[in-house]
N, CA and C atoms as a LAMMPS dump frame, in Angstrom:
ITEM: TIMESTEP
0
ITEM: NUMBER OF ATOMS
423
ITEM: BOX BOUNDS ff ff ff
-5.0000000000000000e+02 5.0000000000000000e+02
-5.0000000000000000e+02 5.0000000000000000e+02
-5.0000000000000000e+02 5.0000000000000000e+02
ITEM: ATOMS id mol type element x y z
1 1 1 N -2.857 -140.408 -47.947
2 1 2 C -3.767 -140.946 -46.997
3 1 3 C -4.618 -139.809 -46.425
4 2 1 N -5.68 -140.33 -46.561
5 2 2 C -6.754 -138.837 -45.948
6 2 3 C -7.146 -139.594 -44.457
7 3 1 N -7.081 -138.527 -43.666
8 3 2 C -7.627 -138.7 -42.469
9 3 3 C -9.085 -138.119 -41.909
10 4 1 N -10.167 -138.569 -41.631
11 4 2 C -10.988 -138.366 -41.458
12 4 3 C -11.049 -137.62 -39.635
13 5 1 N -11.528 -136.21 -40.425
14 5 2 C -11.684 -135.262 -38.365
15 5 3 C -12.995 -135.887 -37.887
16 6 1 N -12.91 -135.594 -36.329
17 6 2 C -14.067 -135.924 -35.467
18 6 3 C -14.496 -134.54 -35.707
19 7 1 N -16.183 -134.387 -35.666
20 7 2 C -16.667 -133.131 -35.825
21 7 3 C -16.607 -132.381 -34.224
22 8 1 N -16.672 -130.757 -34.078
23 8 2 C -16.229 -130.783 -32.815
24 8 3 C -17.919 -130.526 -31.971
25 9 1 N -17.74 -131.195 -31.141
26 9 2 C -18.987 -130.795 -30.176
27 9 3 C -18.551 -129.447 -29.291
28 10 1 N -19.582 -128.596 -29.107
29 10 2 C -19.532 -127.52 -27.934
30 10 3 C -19.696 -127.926 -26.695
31 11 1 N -18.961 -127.507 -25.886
32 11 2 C -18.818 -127.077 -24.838
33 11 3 C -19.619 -126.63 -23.998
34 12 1 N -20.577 -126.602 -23.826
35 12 2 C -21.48 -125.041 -23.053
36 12 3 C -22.926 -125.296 -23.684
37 13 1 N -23.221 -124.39 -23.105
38 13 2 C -24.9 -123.992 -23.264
39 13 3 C -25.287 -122.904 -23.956
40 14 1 N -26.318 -122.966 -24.876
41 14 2 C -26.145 -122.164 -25.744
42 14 3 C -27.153 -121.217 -25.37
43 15 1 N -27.126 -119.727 -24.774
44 15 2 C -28.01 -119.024 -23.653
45 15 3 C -28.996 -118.214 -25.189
46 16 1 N -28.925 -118.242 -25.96
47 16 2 C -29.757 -117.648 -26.9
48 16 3 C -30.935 -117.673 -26.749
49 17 1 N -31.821 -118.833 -26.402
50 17 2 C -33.146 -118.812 -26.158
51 17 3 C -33.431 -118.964 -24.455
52 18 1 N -32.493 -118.83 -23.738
53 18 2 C -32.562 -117.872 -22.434
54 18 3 C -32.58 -116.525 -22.625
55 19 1 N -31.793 -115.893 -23.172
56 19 2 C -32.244 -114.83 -23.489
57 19 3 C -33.185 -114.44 -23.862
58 20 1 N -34.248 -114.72 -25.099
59 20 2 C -35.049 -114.429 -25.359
60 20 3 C -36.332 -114.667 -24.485
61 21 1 N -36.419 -115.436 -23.693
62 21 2 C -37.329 -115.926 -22.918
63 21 3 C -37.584 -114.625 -21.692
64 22 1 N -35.69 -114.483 -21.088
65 22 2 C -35.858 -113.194 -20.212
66 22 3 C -36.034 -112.005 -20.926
67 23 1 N -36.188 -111.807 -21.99
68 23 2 C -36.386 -110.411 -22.778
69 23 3 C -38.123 -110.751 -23.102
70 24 1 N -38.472 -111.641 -23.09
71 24 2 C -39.763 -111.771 -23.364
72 24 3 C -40.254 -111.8 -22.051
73 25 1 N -40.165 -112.185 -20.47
74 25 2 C -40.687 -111.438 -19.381
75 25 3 C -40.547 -110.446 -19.385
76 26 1 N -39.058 -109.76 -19.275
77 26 2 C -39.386 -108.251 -19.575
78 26 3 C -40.472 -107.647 -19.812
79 27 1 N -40.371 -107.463 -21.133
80 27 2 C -41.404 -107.005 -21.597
81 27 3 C -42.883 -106.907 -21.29
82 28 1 N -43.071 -108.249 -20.902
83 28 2 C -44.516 -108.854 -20.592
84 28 3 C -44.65 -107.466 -19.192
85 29 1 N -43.963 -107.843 -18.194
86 29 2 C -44.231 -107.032 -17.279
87 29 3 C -44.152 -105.37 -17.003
88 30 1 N -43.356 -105.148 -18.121
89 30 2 C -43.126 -103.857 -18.192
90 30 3 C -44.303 -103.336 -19.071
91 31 1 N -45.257 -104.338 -19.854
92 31 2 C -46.599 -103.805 -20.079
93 31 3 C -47.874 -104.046 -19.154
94 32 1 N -47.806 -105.211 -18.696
95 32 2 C -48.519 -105.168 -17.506
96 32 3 C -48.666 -104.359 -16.059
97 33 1 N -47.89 -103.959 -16.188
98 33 2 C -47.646 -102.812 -14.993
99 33 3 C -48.506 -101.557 -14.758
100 34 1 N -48.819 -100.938 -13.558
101 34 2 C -49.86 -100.149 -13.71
102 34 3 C -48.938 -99.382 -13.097
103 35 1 N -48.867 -98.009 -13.177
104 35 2 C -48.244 -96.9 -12.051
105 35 3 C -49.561 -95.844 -11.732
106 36 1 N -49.374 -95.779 -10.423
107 36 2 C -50.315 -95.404 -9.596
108 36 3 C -49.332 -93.634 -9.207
109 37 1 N -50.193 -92.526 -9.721
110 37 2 C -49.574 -91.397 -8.978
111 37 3 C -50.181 -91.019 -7.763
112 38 1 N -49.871 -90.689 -6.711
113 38 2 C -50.046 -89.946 -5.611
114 38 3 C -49.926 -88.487 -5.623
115 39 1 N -51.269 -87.746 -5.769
116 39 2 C -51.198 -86.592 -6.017
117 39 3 C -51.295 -85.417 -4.475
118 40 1 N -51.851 -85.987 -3.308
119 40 2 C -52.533 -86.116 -2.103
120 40 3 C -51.278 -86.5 -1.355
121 41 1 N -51 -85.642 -0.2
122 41 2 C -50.196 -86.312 0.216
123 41 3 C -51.118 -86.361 1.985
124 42 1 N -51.045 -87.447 2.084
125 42 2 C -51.789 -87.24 3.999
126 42 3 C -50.868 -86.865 5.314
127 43 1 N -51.256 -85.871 5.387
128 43 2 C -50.721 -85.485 6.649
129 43 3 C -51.205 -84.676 7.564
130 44 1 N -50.769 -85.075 8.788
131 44 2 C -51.501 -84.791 9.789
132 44 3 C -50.691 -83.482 10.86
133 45 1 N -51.599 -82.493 10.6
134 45 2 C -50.909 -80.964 10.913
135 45 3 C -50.875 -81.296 12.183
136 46 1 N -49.717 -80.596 12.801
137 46 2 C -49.116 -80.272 14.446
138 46 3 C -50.274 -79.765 15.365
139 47 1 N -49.748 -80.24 16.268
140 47 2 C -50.855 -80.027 17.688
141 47 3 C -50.043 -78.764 18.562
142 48 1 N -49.993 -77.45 18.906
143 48 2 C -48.989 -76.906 19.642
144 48 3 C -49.283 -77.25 21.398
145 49 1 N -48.337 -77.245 21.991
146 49 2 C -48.644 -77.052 23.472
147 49 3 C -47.667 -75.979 23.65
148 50 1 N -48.423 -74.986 24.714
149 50 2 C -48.104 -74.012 25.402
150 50 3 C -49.421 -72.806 25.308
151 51 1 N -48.833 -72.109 25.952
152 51 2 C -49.685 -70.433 26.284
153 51 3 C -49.951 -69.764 24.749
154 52 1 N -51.286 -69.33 24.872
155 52 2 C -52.284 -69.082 23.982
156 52 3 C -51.058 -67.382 23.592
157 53 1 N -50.686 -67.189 22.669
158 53 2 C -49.788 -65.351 22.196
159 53 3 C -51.349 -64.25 21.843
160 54 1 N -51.26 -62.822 22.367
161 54 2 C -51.769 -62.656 21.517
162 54 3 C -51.629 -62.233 20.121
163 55 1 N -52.289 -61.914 19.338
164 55 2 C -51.944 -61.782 17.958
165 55 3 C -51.274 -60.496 17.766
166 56 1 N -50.197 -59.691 17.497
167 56 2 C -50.3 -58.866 16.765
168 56 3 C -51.308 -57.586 16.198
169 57 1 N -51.501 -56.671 16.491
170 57 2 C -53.093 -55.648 15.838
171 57 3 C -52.623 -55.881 14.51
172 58 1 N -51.464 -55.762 13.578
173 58 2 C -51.673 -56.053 12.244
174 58 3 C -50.698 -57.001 11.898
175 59 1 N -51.732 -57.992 11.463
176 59 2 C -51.501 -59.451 10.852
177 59 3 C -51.811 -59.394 9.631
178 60 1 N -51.498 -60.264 8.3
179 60 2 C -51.792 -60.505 7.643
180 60 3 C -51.871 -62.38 7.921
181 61 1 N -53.444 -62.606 7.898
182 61 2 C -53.657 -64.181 7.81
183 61 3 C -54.343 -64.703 6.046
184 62 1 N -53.197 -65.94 6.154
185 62 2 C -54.32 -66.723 4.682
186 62 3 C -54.839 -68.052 5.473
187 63 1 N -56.063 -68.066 5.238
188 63 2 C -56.738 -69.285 5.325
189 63 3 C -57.158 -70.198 4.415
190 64 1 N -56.086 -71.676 4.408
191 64 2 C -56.874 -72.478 3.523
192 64 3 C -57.483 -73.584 3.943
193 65 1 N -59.403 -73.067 2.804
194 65 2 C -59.955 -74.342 3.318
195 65 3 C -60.141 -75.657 2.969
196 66 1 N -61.047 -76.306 3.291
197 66 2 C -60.792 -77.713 3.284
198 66 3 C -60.924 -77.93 1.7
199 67 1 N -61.451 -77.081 1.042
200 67 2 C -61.646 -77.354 -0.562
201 67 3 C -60.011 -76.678 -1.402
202 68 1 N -59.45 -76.384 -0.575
203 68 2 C -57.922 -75.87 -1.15
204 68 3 C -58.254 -74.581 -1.843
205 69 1 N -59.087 -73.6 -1.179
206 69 2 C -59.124 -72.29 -1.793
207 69 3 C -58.664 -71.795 -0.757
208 70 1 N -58.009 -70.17 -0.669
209 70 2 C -57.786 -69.271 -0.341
210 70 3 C -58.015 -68.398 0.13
211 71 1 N -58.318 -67.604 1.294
212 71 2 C -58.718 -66.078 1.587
213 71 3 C -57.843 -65.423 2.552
214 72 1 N -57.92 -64.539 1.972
215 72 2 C -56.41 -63.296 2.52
216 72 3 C -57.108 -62.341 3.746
217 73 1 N -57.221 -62.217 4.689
218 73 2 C -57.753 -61.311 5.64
219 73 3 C -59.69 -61.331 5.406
220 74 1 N -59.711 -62.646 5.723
221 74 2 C -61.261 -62.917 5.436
222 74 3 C -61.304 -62.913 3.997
223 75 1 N -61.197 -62.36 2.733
224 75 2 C -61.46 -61.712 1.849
225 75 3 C -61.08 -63.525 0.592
226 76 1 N -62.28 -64.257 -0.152
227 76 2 C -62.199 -65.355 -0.536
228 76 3 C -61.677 -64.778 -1.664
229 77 1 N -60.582 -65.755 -2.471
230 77 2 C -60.074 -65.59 -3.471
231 77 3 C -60.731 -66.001 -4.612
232 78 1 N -60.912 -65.699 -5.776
233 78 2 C -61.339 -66.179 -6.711
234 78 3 C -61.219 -67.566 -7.882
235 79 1 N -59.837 -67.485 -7.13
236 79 2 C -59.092 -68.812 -7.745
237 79 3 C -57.975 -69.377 -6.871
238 80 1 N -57.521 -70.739 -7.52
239 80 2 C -56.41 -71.295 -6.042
240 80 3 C -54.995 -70.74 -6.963
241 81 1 N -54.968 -70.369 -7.707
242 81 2 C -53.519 -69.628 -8.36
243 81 3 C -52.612 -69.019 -7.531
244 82 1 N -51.531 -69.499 -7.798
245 82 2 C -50.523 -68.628 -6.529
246 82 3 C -50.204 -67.111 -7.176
247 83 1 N -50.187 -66.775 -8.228
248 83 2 C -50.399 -65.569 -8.669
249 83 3 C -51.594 -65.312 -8.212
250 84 1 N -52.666 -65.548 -8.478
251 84 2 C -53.797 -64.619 -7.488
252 84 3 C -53.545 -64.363 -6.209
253 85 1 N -52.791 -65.266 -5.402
254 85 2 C -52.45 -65.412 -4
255 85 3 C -51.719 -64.402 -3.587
256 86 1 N -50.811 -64.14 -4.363
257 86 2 C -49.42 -63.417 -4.713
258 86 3 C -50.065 -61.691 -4.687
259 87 1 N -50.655 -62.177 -5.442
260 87 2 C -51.678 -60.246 -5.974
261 87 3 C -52.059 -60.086 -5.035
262 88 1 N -52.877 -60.965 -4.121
263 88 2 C -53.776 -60.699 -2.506
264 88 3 C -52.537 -59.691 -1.238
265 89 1 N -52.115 -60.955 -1.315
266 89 2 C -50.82 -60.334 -0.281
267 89 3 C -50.222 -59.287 -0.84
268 90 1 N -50.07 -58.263 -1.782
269 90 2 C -49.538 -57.603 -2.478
270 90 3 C -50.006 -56.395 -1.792
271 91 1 N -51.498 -56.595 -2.285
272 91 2 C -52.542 -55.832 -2.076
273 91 3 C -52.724 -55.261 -0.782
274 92 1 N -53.095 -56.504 0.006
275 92 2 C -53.29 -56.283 1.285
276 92 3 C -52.113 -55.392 2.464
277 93 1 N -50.929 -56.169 2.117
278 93 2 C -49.882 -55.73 2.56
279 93 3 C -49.468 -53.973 2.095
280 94 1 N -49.667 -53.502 1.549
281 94 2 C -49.4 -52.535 0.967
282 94 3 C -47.749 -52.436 0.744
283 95 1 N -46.82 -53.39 0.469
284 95 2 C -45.622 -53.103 0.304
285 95 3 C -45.145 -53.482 1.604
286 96 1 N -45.52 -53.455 2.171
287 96 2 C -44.921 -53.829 3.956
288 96 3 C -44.491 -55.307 3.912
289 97 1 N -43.049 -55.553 3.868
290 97 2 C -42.851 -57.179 4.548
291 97 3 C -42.5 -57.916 5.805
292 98 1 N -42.633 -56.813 6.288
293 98 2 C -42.21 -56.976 7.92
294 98 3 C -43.113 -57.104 8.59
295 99 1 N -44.785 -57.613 8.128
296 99 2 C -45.8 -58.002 9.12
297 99 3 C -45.55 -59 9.086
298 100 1 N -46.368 -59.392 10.492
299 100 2 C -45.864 -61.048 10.448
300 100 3 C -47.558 -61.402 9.706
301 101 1 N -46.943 -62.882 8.927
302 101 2 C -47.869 -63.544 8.669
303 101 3 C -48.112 -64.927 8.782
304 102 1 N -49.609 -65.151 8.894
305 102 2 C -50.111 -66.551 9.783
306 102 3 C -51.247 -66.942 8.594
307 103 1 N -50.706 -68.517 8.816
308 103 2 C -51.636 -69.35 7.797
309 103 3 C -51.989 -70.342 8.583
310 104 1 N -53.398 -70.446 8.27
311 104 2 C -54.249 -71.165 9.037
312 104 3 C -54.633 -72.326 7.841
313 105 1 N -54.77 -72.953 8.78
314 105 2 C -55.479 -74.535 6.941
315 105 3 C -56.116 -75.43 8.054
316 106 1 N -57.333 -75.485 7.361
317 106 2 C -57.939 -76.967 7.742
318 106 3 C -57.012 -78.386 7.659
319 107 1 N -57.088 -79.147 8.701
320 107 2 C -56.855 -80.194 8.775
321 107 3 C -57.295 -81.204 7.951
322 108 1 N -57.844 -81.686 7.15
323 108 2 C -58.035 -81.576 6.173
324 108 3 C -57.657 -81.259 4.524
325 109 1 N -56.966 -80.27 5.074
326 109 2 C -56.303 -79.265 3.366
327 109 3 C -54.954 -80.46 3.076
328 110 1 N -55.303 -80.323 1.894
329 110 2 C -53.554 -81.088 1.275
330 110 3 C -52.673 -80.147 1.6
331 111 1 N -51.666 -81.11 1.884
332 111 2 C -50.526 -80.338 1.868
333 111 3 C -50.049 -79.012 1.217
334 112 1 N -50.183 -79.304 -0.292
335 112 2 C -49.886 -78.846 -1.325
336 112 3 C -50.275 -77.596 -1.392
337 113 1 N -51.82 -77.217 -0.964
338 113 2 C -51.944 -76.048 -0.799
339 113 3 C -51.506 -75.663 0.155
340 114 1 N -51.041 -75.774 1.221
341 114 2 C -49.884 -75.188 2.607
342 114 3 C -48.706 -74.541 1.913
343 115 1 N -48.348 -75.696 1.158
344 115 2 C -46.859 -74.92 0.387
345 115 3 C -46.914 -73.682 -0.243
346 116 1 N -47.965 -74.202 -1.5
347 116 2 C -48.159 -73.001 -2.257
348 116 3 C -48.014 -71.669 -1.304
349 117 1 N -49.238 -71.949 -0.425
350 117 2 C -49.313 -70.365 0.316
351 117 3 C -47.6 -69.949 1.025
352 118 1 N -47.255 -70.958 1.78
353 118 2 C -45.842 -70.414 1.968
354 118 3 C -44.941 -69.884 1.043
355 119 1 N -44.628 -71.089 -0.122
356 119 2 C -44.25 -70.424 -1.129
357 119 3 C -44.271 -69.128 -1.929
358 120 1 N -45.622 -68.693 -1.802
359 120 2 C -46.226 -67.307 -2.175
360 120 3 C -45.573 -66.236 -1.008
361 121 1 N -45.504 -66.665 0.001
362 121 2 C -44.967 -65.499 1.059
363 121 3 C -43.715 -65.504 0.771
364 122 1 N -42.792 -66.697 0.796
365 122 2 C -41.909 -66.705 0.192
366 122 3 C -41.174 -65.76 -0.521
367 123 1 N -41.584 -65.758 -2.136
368 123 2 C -41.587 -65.46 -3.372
369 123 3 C -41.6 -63.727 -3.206
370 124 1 N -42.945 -63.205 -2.111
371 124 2 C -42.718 -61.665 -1.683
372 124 3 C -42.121 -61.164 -1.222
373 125 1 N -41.341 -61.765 0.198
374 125 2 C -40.138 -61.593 0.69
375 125 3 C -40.633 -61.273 2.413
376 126 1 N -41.84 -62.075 2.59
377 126 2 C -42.231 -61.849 3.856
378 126 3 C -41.481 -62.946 4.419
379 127 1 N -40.348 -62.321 6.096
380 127 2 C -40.113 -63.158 6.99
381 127 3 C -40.654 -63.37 8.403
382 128 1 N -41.486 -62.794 8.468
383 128 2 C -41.982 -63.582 9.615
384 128 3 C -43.314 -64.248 9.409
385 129 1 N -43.373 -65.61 8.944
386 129 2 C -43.924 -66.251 8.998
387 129 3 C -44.544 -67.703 10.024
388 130 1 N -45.762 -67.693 10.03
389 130 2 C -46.18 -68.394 11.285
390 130 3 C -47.509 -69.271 10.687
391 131 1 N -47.544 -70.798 11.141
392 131 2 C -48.33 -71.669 10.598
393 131 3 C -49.114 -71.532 12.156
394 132 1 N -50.718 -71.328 11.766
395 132 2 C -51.354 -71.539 12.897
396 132 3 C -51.38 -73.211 13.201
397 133 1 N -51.883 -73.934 14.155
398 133 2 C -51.89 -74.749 14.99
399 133 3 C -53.362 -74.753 16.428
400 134 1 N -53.824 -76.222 16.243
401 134 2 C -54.797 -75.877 17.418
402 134 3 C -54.526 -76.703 18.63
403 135 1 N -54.343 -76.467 19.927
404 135 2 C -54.003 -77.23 21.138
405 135 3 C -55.072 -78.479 20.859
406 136 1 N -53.983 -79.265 21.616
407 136 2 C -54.634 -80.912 21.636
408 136 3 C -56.246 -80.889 22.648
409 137 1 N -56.373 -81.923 22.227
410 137 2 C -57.989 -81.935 22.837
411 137 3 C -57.647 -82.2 24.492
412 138 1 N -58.493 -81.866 25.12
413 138 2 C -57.896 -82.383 26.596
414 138 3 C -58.073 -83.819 27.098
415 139 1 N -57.473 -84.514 27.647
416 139 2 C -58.087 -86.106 27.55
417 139 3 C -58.845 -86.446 28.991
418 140 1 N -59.527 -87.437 28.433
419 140 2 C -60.468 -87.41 29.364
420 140 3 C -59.935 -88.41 30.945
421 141 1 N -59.943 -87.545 32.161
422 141 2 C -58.985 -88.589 33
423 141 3 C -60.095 -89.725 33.761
């Protein structure tokens, strides 16, 4: 006697073409996507309050301006390279790291060039370092 089986039905859901559907957003969006770099960072340099110091007779100052160039004791650099920067202070300093030094930057200047120049003092082994700053405006009473 042969007995005839019931065929078996599944159970469940068969996620195969869920899958593919979420692998096909994926994708979609991971080409649609734009990434945006931020090269600029905005920030807004310190205001100091208190009594005006005077300077030091020998300073070494770098000033950077609003175009992110460089000049070492007045003297404009030729390029924004921190090796050129590096050579300036070299120069100027004559080997001395114990002047103090002050960097001035337009409000204005990226960040980035702030670092560099610190970085560059850094890197020489100057410690006394000092970020100029301009007192707040006076407000009007």
């Amino acid at each position: 006697m042969k007995f005839h089986r019931q065929p078996r039905t599944e159970n469940g859901i068969n996620l195969t073409p869920l899958i593919d559907v979420v692998f096909l957003l994926l994708i979609f969006f991971m080409v649609s996507t734009t990434f945006t770099r931020e090269t600029r960072l905005v920030v807004e340099l310190p205001e100091a309050e208190g009594q005006m110091t005077e300077a030091a007779p020998e300073t070494l100052e770098i000033v950077v301006a609003k175009d992110n160039s460089y000049s070492v004791n007045g003297r404009l650099l030729v390029n924004r390279e921190i090796d050129t920067l590096m050579d300036a202070l070299e120069e100027v300093s004559a080997g001395k790291r114990d002047i103090p030094l002050v960097i001035s930057a337009d409000s204005d200047t990226s960040h980035r060039a702030v670092v560099t120049a610190m970085d560059a003092a850094g890197r020489l082994g100057f410690t006394q370092l000092r970020i100029a700053t301009q007192e707040p405006a006076e407000e009007p009473q």
